[in-house]
C-alpha positions in Angstrom: 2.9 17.8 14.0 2.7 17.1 10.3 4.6 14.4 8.0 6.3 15.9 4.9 7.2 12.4 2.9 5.8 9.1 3.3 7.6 6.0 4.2 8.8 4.8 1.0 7.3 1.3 -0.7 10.1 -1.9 -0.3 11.2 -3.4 -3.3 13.3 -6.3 -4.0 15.1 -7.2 -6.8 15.6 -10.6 -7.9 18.1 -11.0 -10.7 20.9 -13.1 -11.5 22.4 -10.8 -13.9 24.4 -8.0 -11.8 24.1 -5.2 -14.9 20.3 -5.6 -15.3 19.9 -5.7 -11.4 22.3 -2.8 -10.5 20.4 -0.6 -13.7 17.4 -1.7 -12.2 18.2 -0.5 -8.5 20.3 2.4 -8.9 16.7 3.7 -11.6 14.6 2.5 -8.7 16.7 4.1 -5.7 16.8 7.4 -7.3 12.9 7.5 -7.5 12.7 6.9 -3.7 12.0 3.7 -3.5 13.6 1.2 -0.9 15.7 -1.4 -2.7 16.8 -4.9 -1.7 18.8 -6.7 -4.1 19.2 -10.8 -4.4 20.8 -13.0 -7.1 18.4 -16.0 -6.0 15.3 -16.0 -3.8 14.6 -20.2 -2.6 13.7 -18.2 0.4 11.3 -15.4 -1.4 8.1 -16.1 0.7 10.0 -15.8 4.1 11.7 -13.0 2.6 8.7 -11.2 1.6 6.8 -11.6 5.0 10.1 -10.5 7.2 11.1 -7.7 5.4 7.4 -6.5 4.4 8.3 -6.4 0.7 5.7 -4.5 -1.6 6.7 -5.2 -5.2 8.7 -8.0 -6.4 11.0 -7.6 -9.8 11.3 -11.3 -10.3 13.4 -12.8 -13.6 12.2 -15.9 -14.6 15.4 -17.5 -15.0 17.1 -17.7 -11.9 19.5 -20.5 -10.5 17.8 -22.7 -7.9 14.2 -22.5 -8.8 13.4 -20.1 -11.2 10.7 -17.2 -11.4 7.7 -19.7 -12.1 8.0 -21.6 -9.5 8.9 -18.8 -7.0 5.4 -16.4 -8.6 3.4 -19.4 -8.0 4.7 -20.3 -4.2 4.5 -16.7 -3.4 0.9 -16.5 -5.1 -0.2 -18.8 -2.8 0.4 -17.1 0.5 0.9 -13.3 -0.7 -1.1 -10.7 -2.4 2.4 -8.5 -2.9 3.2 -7.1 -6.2 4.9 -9.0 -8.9 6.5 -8.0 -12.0 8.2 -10.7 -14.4 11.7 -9.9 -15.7 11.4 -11.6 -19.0 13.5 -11.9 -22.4 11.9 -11.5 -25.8 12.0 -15.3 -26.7 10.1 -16.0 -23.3 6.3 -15.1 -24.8 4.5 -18.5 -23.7 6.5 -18.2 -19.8 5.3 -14.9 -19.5 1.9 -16.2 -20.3 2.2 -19.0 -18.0 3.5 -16.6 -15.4 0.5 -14.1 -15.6 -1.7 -17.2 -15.3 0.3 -18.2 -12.2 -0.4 -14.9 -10.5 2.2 -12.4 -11.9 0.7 -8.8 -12.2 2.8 -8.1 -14.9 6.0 -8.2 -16.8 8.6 -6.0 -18.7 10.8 -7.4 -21.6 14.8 -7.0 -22.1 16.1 -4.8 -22.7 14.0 -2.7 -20.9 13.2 1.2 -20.5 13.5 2.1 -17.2 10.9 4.9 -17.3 8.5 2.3 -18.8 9.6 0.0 -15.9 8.5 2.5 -13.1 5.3 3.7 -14.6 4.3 0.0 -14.5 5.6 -0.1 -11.2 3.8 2.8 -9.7 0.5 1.6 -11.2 1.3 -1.7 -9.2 1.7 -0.3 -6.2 -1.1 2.0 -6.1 -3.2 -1.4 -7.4 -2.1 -3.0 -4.2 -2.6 -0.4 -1.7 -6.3 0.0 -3.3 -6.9 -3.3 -3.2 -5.6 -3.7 0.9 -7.8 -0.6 1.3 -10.8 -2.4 0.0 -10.4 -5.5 1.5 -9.9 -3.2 5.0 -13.5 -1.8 4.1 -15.1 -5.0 3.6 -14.1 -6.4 6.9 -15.1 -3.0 8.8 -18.4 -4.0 10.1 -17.0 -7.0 12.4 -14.3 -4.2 13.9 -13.9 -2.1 17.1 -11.1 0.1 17.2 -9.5 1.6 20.5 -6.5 3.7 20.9 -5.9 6.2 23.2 -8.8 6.0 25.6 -11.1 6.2 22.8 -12.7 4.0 21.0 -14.7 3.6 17.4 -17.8 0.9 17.4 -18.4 -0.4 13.1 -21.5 -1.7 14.2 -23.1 1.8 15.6 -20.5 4.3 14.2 -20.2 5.5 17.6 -16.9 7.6 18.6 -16.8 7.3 22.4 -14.8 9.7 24.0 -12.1 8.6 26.8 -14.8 10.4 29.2 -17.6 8.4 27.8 -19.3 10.9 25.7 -20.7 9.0 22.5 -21.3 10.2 19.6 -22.7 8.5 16.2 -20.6 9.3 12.6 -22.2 10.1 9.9 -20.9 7.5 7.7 -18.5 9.6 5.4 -16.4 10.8 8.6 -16.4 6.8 9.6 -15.4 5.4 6.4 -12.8 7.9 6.5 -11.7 7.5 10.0 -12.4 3.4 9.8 -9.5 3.6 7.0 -7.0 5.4 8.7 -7.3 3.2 11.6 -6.9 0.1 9.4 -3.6 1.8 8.5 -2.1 3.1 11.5 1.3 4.8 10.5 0.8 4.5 6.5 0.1 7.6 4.6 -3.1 7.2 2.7 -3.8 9.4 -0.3 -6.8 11.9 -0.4 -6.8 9.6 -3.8 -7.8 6.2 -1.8 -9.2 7.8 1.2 -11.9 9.2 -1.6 -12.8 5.9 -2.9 -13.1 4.6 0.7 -15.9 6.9 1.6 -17.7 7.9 -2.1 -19.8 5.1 -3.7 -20.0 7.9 -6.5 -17.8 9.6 -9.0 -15.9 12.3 -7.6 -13.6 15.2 -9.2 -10.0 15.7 -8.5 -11.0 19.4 -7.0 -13.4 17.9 -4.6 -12.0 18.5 -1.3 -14.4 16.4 0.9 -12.1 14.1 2.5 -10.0 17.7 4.0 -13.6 18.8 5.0 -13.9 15.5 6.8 -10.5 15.3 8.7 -11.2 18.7 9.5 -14.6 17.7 11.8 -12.8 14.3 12.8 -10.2 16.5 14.7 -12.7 18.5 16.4 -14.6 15.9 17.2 -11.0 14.2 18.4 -10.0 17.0 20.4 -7.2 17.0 17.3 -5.9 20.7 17.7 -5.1 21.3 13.4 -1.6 23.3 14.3 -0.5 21.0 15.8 -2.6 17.2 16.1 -1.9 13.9 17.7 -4.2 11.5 15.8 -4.7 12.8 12.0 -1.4 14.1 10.6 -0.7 15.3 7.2 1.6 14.1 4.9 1.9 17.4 2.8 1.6 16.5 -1.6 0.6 12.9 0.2 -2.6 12.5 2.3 -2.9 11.5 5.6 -2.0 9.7 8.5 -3.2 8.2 11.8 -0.5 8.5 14.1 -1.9 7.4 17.4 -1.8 3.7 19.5 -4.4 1.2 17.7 -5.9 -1.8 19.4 
């Protein structure tokens, strides 16, 4: 089975003023993205955590508390993406904000395609940045799904019939990543960072060469695999049950 789009990235608008927010999410929508809309956000941390937000368009001045206080309460429990909503007289509260742990802002009025490059950066800033801290936890890990299971400490795939085997550590940094992620796409982009401590090229195909062994070594048959799908112009998947 292969996966031909990823599951788009949540993002939710907070904006008092319906013209800028229904620019902003009608740009947004049309790009893919998933798009929640809210006038106020008292509630944005709860908000955040139930609905698995991954970029936040925050104005900072909202009714009830305003964008200040909400980037610093969310700040302080979430590492999701925010961008300030500012106007051009605001210079020293978008200051403040970036201090308070905004990733960045945009200024009204605002070009939309300037808007989503900065939001695209964002989001790939985020995902690098969960991928990393996913890396740096790997050696305390043991992974099972499906009768198998992967050991951090050894690198040994064990097979549901007990045959072991040790990774060489490219294929486990590649296969340690995917199982961090079960059911997000990761790009051959991040999935090359996770196993190079090097420079690489955008021709080098190493991480395809890798998922290519981990399936045999999976009993993964490529037409048509269980564990490691591919998300075709995306990157890959790990589709089966993690523990």
């Amino acid at each position: 089975m292969n996966i031909n789009s990823s599951s788009p990235n949540k993002i939710l608008i907070v904006e008092d003023d319906v013209a800028s927010r229904s620019l902003l999410s009608s740009y947004l929508s049309k790009e893919g993205y998933k798009i929640t809309e809210a006038d106020q956000a008292d509630d944005l941390c709860e908000r955040v955590r139930q609905e698995q937000i991954d970029l936040v368009l925050l104005d900072i001045n909202l009714p009830g508390k305003d964008g200040l206080t909400l980037t610093r309460e969310l700040r302080s429990v979430s590492s999701v993406g925010i961008i300030l909503v500012t106007s051009k007289g605001d210079e020293i509260d978008r200051i403040v904000g970036l201090e308070l742990g905004a990733d960045d802002y945009v200024t009204k009025p605002f070009n939309p395609r300037e808007l989503l490059v900065r939001a695209k950066n964002l989001l790939w800033r985020v995902k690098d940045s969960q991928l990393a801290r996913s890396s740096e936890n790997v050696s305390s890990l043991q992974w099972q799904f499906e009768g198998w299971t992967l050991d951090s400490n050894k690198r040994l795939l064990t097979s549901p019939g007990g045959i072991t085997e040790r990774l060489p550590e490219g294929e486990f940094k590649l296969l340690s990543s995917l199982l961090n992620a079960p059911g997000a796409i990761l790009s051959r982009d991040q999935l090359m960072d996770a196993i190079h401590d090097r420079e690489w090229t955008p021709n080098d195909r190493s991480v395809d060469v890798m998922v290519g062994r981990l399936r045999r070594k999976l009993d993964d048959n490529p037409a048509d695999p269980h564990f490691i799908l591919t998300a075709h112009g995306a990157g890959y998947m790990f589709a089966g049950d993690v523990k």
